[in-house]
Structure formats: structure tokens, C-alpha cells
PQR file with spaces between the fields and no chain letter, atoms N, CA, C, O and H, PARSE charges and radii, in Angstrom:
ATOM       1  N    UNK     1     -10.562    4.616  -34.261 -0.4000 1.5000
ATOM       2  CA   UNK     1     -10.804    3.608  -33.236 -0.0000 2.0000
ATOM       3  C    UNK     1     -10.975    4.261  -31.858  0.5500 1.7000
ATOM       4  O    UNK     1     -11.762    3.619  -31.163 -0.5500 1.4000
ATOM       5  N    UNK     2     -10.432    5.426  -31.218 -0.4000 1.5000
ATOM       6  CA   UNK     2     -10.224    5.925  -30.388 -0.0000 2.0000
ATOM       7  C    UNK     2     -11.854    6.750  -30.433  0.5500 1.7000
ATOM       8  O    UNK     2     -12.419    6.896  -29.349 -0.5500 1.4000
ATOM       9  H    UNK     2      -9.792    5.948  -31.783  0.4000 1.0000
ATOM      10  N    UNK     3     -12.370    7.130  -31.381 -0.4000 1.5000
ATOM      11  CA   UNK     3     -13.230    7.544  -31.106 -0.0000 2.0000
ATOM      12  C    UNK     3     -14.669    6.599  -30.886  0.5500 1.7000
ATOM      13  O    UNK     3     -15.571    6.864  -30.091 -0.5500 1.4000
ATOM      14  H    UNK     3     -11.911    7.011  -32.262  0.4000 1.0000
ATOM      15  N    UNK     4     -14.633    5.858  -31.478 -0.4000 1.5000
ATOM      16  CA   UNK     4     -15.455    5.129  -31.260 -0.0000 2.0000
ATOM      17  C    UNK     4     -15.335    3.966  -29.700  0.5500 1.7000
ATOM      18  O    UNK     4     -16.057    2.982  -29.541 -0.5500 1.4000
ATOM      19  H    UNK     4     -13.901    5.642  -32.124  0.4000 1.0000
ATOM      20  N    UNK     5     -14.518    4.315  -28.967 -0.4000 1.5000
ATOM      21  CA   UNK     5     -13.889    4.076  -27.943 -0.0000 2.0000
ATOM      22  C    UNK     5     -14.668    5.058  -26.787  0.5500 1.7000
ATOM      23  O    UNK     5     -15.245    4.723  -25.753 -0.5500 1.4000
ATOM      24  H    UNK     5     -13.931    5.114  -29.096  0.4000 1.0000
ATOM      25  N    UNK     6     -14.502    6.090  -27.242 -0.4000 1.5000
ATOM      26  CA   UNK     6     -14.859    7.098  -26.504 -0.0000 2.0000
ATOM      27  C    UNK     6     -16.273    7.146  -26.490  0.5500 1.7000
ATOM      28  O    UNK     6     -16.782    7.286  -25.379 -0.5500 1.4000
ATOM      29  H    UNK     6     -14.033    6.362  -28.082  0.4000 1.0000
ATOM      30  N    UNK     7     -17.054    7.060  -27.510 -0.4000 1.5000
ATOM      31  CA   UNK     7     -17.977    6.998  -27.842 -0.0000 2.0000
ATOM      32  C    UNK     7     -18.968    5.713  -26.632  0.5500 1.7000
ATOM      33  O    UNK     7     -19.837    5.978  -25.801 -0.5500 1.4000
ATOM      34  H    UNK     7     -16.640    6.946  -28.413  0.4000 1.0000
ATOM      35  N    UNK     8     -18.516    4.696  -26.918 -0.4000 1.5000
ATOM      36  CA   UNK     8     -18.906    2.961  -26.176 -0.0000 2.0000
ATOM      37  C    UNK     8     -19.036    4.008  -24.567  0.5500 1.7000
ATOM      38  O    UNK     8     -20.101    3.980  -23.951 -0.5500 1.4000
ATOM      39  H    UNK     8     -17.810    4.480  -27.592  0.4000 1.0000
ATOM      40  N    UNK     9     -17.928    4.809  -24.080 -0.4000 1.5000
ATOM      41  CA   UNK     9     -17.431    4.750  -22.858 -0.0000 2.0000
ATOM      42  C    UNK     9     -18.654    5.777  -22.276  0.5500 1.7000
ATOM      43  O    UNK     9     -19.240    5.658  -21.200 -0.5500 1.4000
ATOM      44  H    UNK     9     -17.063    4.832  -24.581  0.4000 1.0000
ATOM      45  N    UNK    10     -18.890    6.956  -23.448 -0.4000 1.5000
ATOM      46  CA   UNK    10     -19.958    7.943  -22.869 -0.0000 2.0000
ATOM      47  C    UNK    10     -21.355    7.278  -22.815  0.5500 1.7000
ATOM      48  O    UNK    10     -22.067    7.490  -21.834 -0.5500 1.4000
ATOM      49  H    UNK    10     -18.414    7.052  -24.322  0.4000 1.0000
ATOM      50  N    UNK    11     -21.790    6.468  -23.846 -0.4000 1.5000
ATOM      51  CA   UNK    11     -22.991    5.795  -23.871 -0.0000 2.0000
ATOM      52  C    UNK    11     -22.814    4.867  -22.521  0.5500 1.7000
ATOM      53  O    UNK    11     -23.911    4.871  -21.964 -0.5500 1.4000
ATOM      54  H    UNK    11     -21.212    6.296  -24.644  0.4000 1.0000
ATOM      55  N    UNK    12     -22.072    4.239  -21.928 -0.4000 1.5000
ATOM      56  CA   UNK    12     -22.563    3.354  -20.973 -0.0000 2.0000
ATOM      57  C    UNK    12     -22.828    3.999  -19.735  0.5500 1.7000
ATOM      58  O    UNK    12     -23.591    3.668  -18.827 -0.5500 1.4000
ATOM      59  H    UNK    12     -21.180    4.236  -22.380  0.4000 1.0000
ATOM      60  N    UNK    13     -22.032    5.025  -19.858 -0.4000 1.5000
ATOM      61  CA   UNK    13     -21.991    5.982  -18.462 -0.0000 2.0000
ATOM      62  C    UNK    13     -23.080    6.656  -18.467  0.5500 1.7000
ATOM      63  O    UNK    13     -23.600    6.834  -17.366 -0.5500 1.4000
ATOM      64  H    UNK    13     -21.412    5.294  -20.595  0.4000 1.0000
ATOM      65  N    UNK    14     -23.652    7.142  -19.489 -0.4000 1.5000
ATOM      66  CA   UNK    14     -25.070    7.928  -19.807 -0.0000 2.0000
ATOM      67  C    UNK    14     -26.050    6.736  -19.238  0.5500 1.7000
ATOM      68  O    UNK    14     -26.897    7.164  -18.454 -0.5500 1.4000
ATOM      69  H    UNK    14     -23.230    6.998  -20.384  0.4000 1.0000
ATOM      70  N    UNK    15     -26.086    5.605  -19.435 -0.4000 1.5000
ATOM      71  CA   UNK    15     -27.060    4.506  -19.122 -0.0000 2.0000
ATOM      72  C    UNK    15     -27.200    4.380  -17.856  0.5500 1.7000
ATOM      73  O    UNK    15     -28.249    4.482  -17.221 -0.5500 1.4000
ATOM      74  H    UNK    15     -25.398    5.257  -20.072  0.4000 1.0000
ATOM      75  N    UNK    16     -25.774    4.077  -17.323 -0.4000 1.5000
ATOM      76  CA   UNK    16     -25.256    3.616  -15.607 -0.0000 2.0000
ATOM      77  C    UNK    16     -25.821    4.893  -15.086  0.5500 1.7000
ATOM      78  O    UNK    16     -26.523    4.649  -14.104 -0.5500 1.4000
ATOM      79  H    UNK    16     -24.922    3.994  -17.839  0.4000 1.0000
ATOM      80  N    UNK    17     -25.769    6.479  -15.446 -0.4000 1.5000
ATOM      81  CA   UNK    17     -26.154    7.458  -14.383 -0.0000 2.0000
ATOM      82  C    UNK    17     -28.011    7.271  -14.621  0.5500 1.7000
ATOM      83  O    UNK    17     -28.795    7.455  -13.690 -0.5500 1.4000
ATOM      84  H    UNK    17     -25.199    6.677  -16.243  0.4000 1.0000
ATOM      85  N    UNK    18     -28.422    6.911  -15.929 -0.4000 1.5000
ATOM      86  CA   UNK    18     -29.957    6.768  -16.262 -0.0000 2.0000
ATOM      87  C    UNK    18     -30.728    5.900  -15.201  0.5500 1.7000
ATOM      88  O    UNK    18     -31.544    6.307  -14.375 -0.5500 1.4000
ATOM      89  H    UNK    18     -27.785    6.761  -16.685  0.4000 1.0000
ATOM      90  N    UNK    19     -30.231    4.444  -15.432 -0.4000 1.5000
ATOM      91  CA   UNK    19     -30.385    3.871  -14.841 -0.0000 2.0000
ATOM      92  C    UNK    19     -30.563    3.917  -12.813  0.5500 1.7000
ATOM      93  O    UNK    19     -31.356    3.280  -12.120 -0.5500 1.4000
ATOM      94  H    UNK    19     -29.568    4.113  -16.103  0.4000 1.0000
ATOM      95  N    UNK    20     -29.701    4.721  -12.464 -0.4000 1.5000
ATOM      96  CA   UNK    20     -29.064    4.530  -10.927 -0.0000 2.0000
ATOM      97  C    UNK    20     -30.325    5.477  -10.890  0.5500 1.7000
ATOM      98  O    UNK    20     -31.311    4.741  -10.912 -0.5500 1.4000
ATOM      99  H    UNK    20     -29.057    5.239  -13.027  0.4000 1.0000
ATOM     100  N    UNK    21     -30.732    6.891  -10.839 -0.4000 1.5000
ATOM     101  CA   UNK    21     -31.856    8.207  -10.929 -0.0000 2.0000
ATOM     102  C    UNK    21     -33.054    7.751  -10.374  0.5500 1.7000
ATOM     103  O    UNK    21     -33.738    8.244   -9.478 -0.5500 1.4000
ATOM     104  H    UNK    21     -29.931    7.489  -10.821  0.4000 1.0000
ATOM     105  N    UNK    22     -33.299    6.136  -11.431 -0.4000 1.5000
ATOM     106  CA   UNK    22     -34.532    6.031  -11.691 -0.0000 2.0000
ATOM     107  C    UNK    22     -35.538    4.643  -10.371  0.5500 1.7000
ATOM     108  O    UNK    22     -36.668    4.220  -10.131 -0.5500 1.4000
ATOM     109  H    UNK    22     -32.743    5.736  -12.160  0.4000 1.0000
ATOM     110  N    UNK    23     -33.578    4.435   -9.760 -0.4000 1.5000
ATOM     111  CA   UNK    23     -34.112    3.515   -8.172 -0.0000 2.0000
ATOM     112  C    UNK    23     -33.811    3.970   -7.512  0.5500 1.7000
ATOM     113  O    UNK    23     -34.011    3.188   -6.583 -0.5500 1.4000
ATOM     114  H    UNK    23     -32.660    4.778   -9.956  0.4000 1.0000
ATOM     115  N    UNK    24     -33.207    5.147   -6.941 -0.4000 1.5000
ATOM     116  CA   UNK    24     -32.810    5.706   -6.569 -0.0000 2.0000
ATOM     117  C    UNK    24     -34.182    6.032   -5.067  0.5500 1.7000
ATOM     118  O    UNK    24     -35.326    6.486   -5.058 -0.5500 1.4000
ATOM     119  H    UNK    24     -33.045    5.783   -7.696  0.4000 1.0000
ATOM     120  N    UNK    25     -32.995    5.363   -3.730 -0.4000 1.5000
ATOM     121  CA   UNK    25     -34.002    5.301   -2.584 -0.0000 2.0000
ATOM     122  C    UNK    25     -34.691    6.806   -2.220  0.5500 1.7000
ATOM     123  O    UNK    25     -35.889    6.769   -1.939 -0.5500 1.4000
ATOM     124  H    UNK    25     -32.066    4.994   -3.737  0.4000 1.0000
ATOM     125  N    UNK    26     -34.028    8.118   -2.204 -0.4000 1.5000
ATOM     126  CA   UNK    26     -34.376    9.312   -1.834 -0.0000 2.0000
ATOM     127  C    UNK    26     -35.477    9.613   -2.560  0.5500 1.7000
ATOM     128  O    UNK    26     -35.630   10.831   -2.474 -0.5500 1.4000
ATOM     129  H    UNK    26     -33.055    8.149   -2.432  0.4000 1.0000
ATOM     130  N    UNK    27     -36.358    9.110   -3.258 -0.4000 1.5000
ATOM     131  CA   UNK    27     -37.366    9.635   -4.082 -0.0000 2.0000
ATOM     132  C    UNK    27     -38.179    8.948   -2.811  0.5500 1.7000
ATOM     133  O    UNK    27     -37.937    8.007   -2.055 -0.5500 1.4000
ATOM     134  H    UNK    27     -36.234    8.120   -3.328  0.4000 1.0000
ATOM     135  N    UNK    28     -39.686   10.261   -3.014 -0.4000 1.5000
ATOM     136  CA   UNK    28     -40.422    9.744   -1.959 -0.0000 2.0000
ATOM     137  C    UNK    28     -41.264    8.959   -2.570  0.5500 1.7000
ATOM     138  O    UNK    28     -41.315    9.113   -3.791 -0.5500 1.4000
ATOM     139  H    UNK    28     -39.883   11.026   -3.628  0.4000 1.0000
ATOM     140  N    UNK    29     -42.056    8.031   -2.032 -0.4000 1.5000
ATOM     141  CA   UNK    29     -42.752    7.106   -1.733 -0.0000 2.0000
ATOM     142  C    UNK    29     -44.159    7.615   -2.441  0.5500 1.7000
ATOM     143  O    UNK    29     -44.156    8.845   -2.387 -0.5500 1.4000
ATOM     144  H    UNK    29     -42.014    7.905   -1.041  0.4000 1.0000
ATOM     145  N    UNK    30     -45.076    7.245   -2.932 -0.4000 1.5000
ATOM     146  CA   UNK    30     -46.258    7.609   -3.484 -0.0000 2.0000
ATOM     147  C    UNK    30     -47.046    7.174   -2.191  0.5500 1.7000
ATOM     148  O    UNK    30     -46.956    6.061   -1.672 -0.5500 1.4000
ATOM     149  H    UNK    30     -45.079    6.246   -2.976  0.4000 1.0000
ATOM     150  N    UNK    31     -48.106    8.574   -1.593 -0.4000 1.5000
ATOM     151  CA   UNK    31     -48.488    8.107   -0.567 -0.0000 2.0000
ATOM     152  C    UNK    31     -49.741    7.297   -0.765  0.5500 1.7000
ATOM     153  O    UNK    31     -50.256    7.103   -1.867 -0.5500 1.4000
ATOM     154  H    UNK    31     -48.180    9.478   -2.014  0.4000 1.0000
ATOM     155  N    UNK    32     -50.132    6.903    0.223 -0.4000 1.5000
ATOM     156  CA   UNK    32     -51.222    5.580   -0.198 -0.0000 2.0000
ATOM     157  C    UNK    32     -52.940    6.780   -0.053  0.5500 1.7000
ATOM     158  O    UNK    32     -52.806    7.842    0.555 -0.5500 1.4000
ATOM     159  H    UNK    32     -49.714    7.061    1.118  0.4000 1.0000
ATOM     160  N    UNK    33     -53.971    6.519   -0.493 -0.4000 1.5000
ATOM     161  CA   UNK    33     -55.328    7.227   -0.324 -0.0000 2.0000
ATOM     162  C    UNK    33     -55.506    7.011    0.966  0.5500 1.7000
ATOM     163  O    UNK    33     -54.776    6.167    1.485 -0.5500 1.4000
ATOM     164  H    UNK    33     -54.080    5.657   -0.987  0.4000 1.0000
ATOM     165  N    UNK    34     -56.576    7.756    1.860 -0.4000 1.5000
ATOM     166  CA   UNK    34     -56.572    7.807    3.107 -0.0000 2.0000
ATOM     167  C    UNK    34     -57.517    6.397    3.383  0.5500 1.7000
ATOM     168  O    UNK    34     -57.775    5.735    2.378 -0.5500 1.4000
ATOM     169  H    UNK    34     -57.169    8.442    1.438  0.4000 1.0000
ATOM     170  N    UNK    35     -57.869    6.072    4.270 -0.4000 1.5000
ATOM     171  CA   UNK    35     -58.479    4.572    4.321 -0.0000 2.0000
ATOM     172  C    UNK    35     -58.060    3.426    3.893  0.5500 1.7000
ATOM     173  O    UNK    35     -58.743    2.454    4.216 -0.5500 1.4000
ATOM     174  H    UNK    35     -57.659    6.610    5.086  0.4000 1.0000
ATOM     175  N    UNK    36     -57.058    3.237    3.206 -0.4000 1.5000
ATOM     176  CA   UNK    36     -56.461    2.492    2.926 -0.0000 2.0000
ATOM     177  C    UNK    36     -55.733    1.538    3.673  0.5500 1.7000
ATOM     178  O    UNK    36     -54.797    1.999    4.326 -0.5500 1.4000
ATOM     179  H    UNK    36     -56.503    4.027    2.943  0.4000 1.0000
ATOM     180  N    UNK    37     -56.018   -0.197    3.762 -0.4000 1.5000
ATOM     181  CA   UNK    37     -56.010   -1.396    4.099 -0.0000 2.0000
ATOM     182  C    UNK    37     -54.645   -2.050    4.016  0.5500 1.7000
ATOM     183  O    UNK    37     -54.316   -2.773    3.075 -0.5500 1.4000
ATOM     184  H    UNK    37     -56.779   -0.572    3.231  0.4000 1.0000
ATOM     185  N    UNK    38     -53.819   -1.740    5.116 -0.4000 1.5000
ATOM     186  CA   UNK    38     -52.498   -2.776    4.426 -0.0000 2.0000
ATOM     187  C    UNK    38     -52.647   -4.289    4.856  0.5500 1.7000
ATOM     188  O    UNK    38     -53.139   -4.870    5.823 -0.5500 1.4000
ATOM     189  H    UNK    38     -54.086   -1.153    5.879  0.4000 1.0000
ATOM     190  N    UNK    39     -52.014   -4.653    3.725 -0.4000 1.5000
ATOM     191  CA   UNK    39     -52.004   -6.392    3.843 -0.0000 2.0000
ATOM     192  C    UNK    39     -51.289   -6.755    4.957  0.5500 1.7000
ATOM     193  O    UNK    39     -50.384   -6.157    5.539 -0.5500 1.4000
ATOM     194  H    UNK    39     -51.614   -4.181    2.939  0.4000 1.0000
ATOM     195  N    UNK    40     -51.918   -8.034    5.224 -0.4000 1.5000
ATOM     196  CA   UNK    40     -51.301   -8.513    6.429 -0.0000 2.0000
ATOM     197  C    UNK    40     -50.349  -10.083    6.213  0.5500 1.7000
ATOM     198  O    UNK    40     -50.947  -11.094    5.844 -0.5500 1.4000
ATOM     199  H    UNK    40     -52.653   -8.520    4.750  0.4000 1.0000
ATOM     200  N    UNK    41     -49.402  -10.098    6.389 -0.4000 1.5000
ATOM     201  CA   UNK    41     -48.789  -11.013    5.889 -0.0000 2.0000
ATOM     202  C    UNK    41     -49.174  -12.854    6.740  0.5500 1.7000
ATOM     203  O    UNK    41     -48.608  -13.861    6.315 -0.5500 1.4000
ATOM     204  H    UNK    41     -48.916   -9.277    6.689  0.4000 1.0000
């Protein structure tokens, strides 16, 4: 039981650090092509 305990505890934590990486604000920005039109709200 204990292992399969352990087991639940590494898989969610593996997910939670997967997860957090992948929004993670410090990633830069894909820059836009040059000429490029921003919308105007």
C-alpha cells in the first residue's frame, strides 16, 4: 500500500512540475514577422 502511495505522490508531482514548464511566463514570446498589423480593439 505504501508503495503504491508513493507511487500516486511521484506521478502527480511529475505532472504539477510538467504542467507549470509549459506556462511558464519567462519563455519568450514568438516574435511577430516584420510588417505586421496589430489589432485594434
Amino acid at each position: 500500500m505504501k508503495k503504491l502511495f508513493l507511487i500516486n505522490i511521484i506521478l502527480l508531482l511529475l505532472l504539477f512540475f510538467v504542467g507549470y514548464k509549459k506556462n511558464s511566463p519567462t519563455e519568450p514570446q514568438p516574435t511577430k514577422p516584420p510588417g505586421y498589423q496589430e489589432d485594434i480593439p
